[in-house]
N, C-alpha and C positions, 0 to 999 in steps of 0.2 A: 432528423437533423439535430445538429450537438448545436444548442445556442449558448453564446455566455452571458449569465444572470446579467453583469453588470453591462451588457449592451441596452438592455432593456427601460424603458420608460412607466412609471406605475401603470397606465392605463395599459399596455401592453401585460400585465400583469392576469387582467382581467377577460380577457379572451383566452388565456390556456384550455386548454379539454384537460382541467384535472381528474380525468376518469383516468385518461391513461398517460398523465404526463408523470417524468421520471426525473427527481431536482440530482445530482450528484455533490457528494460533500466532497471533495480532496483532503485527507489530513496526511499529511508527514511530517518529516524531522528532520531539524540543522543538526548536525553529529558529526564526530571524524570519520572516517574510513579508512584509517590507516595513511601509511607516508606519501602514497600513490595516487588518491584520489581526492576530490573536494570535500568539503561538510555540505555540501547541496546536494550531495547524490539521493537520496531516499526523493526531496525535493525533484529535482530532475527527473527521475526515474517515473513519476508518478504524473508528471506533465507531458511527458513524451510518450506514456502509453494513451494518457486520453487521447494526446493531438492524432494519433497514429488510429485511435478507433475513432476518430470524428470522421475518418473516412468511411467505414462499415455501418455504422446506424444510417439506416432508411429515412429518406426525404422524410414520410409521412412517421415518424417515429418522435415524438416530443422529447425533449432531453436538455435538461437546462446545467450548464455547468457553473457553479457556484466559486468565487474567489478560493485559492488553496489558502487552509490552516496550514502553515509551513513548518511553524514550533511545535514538538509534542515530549512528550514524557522519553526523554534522551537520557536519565541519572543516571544509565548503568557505563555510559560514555562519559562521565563526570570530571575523572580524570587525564584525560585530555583535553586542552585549549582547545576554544574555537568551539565546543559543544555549549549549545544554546538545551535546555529544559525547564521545563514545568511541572510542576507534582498534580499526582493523578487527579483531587480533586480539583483543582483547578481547570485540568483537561477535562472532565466529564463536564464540570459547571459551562465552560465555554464551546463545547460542542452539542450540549445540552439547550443552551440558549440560543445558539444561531440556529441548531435545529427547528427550535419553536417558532422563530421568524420566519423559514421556511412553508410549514404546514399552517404561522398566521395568514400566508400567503394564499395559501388555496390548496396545496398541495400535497397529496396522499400518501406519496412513495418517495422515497427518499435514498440515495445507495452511498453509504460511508466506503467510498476508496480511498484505502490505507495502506502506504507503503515502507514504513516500517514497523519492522518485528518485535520490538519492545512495545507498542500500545496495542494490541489487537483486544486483549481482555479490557482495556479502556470502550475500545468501542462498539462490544459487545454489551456491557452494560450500560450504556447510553440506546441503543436499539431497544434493549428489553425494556426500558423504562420509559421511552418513550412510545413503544407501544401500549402501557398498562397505562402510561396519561392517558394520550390522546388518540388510541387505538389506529396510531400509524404504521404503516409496513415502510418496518426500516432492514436495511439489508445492509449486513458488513461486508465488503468485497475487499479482502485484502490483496494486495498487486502479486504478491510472493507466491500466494494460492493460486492462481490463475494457472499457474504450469509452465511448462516448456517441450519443447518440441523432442518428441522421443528420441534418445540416442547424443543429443546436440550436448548435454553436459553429460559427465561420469557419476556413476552412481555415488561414491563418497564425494563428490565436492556437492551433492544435490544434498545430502546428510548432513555437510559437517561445512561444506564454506558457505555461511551464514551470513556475511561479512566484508563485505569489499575483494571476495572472493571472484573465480573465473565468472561467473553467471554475472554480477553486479557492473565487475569489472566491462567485462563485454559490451555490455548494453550504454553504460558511456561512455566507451572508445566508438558506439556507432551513435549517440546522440550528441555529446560534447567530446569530440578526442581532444580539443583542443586544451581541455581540463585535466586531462590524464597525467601525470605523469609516467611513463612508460619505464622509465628507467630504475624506477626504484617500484616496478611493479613483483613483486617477489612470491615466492611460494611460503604460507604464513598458518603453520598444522594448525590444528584442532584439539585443544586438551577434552574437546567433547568423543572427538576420536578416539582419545589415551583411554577414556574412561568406558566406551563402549567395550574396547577389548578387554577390559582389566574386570570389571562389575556383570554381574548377569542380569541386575533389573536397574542400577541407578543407571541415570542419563543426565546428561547436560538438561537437556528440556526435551518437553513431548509430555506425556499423561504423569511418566514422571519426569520432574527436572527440577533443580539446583536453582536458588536464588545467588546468579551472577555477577560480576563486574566485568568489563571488556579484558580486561590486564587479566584475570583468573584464564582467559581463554588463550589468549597470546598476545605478549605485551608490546606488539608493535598497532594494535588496534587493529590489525585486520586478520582478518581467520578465511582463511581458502587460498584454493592454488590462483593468486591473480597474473602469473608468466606465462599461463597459456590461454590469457582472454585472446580476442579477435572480435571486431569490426564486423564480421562477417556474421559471427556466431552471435554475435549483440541486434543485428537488425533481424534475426532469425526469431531470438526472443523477443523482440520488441512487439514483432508481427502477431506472434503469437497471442500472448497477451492480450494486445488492442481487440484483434479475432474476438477472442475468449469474451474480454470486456462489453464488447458491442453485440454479443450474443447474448450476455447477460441484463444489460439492459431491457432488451425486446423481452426479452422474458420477467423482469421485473412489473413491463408494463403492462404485461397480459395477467401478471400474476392479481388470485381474489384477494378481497380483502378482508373481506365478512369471514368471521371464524369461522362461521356454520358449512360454510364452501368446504371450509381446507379438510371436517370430517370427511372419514373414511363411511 
């Protein structure tokens, strides 16, 4: 069962089986998305894959959903209005601290689901450190990572539309269409494309990549094909995902914890 933290009463606190209960963080990010879609989308996106796996987690499966951290490290969306951020220490210090309230809580396992692409190294290193505190198993599950259904997007907008693109798009024309603006939903390249054909090793991002700004990529703020999203193709990824998600929990909560286990 997916419970939400804030239903909960202290004494209820005190009956979990933190053996194998699993808290979930939600972080995302207010940010443009180009002309077509809202600054809630990462936010969106990241509630409507939980809501969607609350139906795949097992009655007998602990799982406590914790309030969304909705503002995150947005600066490279700076230059468009309506973008809300926070500089990274700040983000660590406050996902760092609610952390701690969590495991003052009782609780072992902990899974950072993060649905935008700009903080992932944020909260990477708030897991590793809060393992070397207080030898918690924190796991980063970013929403992007999760996948998509073989064949359901094209191989270059899975590389390059990063961004308010077909995949993004899709998924809130089938969660909020009513946010969408459809009309000015457009096909918006990739200068991370331009550079892949042009360079043999530099990349936009990946192992190697470029310290970016949205406008260096394409200055309408959005990068990908978003004229051939679909409703269809959005509740296809959405399912996926949640899938994906509520697998990963059960396995969170089975997962050791004792380092000595995870030798080979």
């Amino acid at each position: 069962m997916l419970a939400n933290w804030t239903d909960l009463t202290w004494p209820d606190f005190r009956q979990i089986d933190f053996e194998r209960a699993v808290a979930v963080m939600p972080v995302a990010a207010i940010e443009q998305h180009g002309p077509h879609l809202p600054v809630s989308v990462d936010s969106d996106l990241n509630a409507g894959v939980i809501a969607a796996a609350a139906a795949f987690v097992p009655d007998d499966l602990p799982v406590y959903l914790l309030p969304q951290l909705a503002i995150g490290k947005s600066n490279e969306h700076s230059a468009f209005p309506g973008t809300l951020t926070v500089g990274a220490t700040t983000l660590i210090a406050l996902w760092t601290e609610v952390a701690e309230s969590v495991l003052r809580a009782g609780f072992r396992r902990i899974v950072l689901f993060n649905s935008h692409g700009g903080q992932p190294q944020i909260a990477d290193v708030v897991a590793r450190d809060l393992r070397v505190r207080f030898g918690a198993l924190v796991v980063v599950a970013n929403s992007y990572g999760l996948g998509t259904p073989d064949g359901l997007f094209g191989d270059d907008e899975l590389e390059f539309g990063i961004h308010g693109g077909d995949i993004e798009t899709s998924m809130m024309l089938h969660l909020r269409p009513e946010a969408v603006r459809t009309g000015l939903a457009g096909t918006f390249p990739s200068a991370g494309q331009a550079i892949a054909q042009k360079y043999e090793v530099l990349r936009l991002e990946g192992a190697v990549g470029i310290g970016w700004m949205t406008q260096d990529v394409n200055p309408t703020g959005a990068i990908g094909d978003a004229a051939i999203a679909t409703a269809e193709k959005g509740a296809q990824a959405v399912d996926y995902a949640a899938r994906r998600l509520a697998r990963l929990l059960g396995e969170v909560s089975a997962f050791p914890l004792l380092d000595q286990e995870l030798r080979p």
